[in-house]
Backbone as CSV, one residue per row, in Angstrom:
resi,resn,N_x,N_y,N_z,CA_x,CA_y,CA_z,C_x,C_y,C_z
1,UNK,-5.239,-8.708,-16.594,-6.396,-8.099,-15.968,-6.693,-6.759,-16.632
2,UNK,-8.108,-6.529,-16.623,-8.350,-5.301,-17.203,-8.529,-4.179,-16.170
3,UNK,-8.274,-3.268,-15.783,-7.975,-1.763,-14.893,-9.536,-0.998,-15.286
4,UNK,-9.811,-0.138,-14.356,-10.937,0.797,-14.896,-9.929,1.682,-13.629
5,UNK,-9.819,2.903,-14.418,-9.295,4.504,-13.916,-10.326,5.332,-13.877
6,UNK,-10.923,6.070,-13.153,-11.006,7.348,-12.659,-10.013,8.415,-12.362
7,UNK,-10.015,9.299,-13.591,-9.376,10.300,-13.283,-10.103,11.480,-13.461
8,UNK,-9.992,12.265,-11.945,-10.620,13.575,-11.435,-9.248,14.154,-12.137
9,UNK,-9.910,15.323,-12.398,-9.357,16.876,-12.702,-10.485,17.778,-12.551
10,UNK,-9.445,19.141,-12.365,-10.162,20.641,-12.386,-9.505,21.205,-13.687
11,UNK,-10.523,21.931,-14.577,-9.891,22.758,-15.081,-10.046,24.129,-14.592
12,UNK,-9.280,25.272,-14.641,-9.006,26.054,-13.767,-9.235,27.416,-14.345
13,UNK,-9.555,28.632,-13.668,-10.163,29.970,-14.494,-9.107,30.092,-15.471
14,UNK,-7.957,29.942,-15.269,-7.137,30.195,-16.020,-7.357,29.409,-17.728
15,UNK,-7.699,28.280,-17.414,-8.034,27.846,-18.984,-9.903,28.806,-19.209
16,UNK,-10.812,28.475,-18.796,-11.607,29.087,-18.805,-11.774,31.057,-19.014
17,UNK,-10.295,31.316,-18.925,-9.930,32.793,-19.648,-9.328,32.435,-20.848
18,UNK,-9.001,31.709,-21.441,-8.989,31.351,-23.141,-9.787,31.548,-23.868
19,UNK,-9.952,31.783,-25.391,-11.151,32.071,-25.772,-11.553,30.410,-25.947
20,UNK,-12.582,29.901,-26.546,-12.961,28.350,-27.328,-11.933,28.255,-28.219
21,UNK,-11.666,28.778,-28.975,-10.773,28.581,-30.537,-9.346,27.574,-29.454
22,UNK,-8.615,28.930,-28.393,-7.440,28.792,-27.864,-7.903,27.173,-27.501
23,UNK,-8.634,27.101,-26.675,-8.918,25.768,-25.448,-9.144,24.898,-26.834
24,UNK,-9.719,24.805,-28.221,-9.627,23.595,-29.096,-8.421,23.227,-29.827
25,UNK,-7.669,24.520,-30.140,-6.580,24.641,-30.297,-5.466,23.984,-29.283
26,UNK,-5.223,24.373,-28.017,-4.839,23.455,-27.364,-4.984,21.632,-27.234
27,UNK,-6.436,21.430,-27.153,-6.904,20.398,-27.207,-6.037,19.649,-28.274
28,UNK,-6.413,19.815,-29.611,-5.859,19.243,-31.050,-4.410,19.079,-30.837
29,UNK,-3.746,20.075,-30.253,-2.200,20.264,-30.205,-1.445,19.324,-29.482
30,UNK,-1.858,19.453,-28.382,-1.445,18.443,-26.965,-2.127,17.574,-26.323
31,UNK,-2.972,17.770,-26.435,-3.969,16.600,-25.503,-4.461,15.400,-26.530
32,UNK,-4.779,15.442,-27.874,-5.176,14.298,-28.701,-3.798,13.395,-28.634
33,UNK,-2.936,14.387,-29.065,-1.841,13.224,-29.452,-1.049,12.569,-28.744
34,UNK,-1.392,13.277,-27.268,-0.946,12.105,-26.062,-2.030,10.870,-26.064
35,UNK,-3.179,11.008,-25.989,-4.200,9.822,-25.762,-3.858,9.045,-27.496
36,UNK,-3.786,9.375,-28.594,-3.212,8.792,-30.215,-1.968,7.498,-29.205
37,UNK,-0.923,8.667,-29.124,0.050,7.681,-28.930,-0.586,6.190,-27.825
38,UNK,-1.329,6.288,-26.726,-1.653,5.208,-26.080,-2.587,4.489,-26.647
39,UNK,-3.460,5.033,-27.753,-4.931,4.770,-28.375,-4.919,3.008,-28.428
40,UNK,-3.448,2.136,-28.855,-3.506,1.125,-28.752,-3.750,0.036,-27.192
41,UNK,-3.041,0.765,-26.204,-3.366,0.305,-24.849,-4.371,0.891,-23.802
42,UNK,-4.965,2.387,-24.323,-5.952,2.569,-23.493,-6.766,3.013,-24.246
43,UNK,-8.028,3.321,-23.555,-9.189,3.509,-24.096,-9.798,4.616,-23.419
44,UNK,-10.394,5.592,-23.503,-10.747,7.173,-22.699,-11.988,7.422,-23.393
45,UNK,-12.797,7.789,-22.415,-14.163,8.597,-22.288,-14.027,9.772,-21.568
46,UNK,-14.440,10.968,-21.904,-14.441,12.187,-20.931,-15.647,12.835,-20.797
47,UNK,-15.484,13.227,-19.313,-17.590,13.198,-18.664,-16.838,15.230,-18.117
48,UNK,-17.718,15.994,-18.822,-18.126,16.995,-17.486,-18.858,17.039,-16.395
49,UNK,-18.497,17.626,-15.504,-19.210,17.476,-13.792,-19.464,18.471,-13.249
50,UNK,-19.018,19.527,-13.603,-19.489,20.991,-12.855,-20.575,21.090,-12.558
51,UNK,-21.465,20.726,-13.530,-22.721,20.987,-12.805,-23.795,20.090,-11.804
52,UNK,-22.566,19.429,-11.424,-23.180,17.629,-10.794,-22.041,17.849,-9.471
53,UNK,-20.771,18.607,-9.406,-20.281,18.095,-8.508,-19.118,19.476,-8.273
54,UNK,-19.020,19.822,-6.893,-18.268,20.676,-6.812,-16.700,20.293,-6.477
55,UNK,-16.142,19.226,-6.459,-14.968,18.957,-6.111,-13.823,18.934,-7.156
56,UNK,-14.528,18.826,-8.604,-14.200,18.956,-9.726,-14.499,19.016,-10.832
57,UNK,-14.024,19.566,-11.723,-14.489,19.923,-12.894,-15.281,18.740,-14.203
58,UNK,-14.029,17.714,-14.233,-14.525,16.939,-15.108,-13.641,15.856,-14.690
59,UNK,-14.133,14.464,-15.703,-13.255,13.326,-15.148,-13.150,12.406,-16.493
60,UNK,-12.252,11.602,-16.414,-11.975,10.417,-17.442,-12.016,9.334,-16.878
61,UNK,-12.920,8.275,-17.688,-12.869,6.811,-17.562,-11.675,6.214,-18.214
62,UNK,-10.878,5.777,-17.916,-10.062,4.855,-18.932,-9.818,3.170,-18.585
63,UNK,-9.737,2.661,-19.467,-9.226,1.301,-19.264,-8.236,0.792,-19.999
64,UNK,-7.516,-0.044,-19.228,-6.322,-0.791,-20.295,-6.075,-1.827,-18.960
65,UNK,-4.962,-2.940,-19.727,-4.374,-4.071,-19.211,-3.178,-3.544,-18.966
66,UNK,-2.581,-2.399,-18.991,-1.153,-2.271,-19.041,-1.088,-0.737,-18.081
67,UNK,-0.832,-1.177,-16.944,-0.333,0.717,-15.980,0.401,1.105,-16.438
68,UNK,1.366,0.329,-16.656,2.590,1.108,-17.116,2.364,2.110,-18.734
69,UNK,1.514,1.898,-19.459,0.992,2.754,-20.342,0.302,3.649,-19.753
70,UNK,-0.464,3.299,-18.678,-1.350,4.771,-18.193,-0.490,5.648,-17.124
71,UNK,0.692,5.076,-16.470,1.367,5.922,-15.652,2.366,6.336,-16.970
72,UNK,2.566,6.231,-17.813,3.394,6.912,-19.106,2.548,8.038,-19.994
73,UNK,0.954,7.459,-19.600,0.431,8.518,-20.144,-0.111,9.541,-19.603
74,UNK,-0.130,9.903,-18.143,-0.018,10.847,-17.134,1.103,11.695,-16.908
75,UNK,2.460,10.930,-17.530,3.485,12.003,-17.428,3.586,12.520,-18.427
76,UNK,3.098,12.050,-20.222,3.247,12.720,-21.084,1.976,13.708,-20.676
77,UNK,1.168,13.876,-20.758,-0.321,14.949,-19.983,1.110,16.022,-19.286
78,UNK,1.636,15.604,-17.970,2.163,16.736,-17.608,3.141,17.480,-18.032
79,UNK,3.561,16.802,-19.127,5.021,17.673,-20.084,4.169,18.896,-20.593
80,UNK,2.674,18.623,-20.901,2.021,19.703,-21.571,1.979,20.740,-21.208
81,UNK,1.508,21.948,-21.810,0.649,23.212,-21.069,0.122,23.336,-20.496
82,UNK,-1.263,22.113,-21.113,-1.912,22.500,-20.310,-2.344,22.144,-18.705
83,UNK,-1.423,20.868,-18.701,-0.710,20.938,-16.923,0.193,22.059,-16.686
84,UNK,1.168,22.178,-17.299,2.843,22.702,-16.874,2.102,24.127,-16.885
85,UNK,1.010,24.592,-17.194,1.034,26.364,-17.691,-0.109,26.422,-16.402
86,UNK,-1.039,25.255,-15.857,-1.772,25.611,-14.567,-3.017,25.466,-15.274
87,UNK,-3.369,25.033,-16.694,-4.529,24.980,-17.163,-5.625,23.835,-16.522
88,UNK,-4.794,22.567,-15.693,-5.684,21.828,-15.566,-4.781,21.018,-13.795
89,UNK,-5.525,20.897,-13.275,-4.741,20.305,-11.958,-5.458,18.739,-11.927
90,UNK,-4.544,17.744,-12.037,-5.126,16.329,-11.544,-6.099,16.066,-10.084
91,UNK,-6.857,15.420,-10.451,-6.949,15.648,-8.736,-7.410,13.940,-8.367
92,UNK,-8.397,13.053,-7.781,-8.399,12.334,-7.152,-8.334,11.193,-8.205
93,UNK,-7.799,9.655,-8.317,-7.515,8.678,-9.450,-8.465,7.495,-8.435
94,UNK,-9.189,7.085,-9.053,-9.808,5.992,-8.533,-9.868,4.879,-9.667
95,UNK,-9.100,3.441,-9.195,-8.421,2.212,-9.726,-8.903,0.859,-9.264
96,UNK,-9.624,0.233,-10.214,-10.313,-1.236,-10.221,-9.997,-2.018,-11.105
97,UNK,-9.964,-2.949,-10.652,-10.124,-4.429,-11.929,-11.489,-4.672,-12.150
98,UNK,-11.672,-4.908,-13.775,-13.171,-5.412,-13.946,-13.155,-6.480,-13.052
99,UNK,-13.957,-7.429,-13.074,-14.428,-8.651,-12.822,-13.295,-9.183,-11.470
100,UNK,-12.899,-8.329,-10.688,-11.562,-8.901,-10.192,-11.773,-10.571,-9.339
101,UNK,-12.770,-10.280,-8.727,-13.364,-11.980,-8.015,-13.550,-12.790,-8.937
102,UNK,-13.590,-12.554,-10.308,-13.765,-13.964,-10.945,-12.530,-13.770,-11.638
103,UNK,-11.183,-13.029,-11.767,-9.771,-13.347,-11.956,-9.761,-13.986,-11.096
104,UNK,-9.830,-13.832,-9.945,-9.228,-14.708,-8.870,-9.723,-15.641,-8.930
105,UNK,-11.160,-16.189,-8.742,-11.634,-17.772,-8.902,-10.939,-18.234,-10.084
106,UNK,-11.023,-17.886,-11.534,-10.137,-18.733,-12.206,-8.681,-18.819,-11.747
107,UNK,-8.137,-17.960,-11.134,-6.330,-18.701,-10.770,-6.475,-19.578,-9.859
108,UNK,-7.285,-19.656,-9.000,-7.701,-20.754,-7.940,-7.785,-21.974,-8.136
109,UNK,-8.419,-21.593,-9.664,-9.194,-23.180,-10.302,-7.997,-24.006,-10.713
């Protein structure tokens, strides 16, 4: 089965007191090469929302067939800085199967 993730985050004044250079710098450092290492089992889009939504900052679409790659790739995210240093707080995960009624009609069949 294929998964669709919603993952809410805030990023927090504290990254937003970085200059750009620091926050791309970070980015390149820690955050690419966690999503590299999964690049084969998941797949990520990232949307800003601040100006659409006050509950959080920004969010990621991801999909894959495999949780256990995306709950591996949530704990490598928090080994980082820019979790572990307060730069970014997770916040609400919302989890679907594409097509899930027609998985199920075909196991039926």
């Amino acid at each position: 089965m294929k998964y669709g993730i919603v993952l809410t985050y805030t990023l927090t004044p504290r990254w937003l007191a970085l200059s750009r250079e620091e926050r791309n710098r970070m980015r390149t450092t820690h955050i690419e090469p966690v999503f590299a290492q999964y690049a084969d089992r998941i797949t990520a889009r990232f949307f800003d929302a601040e100006a659409f939504n006050g509950g959080f900052s920004d969010f990621a679409v991801l999909e894959t067939e495999d949780l256990g790659a995306y709950y591996f790739l949530v704990e490598a995210l928090r080994d980082t800085p820019l979790i572990s240093d307060g730069h970014l707080v997770l916040g609400e995960v919302l989890i679907g199967v594409r097509d899930g009624f027609q998985e199920y009609e075909r196991a039926r069949a």
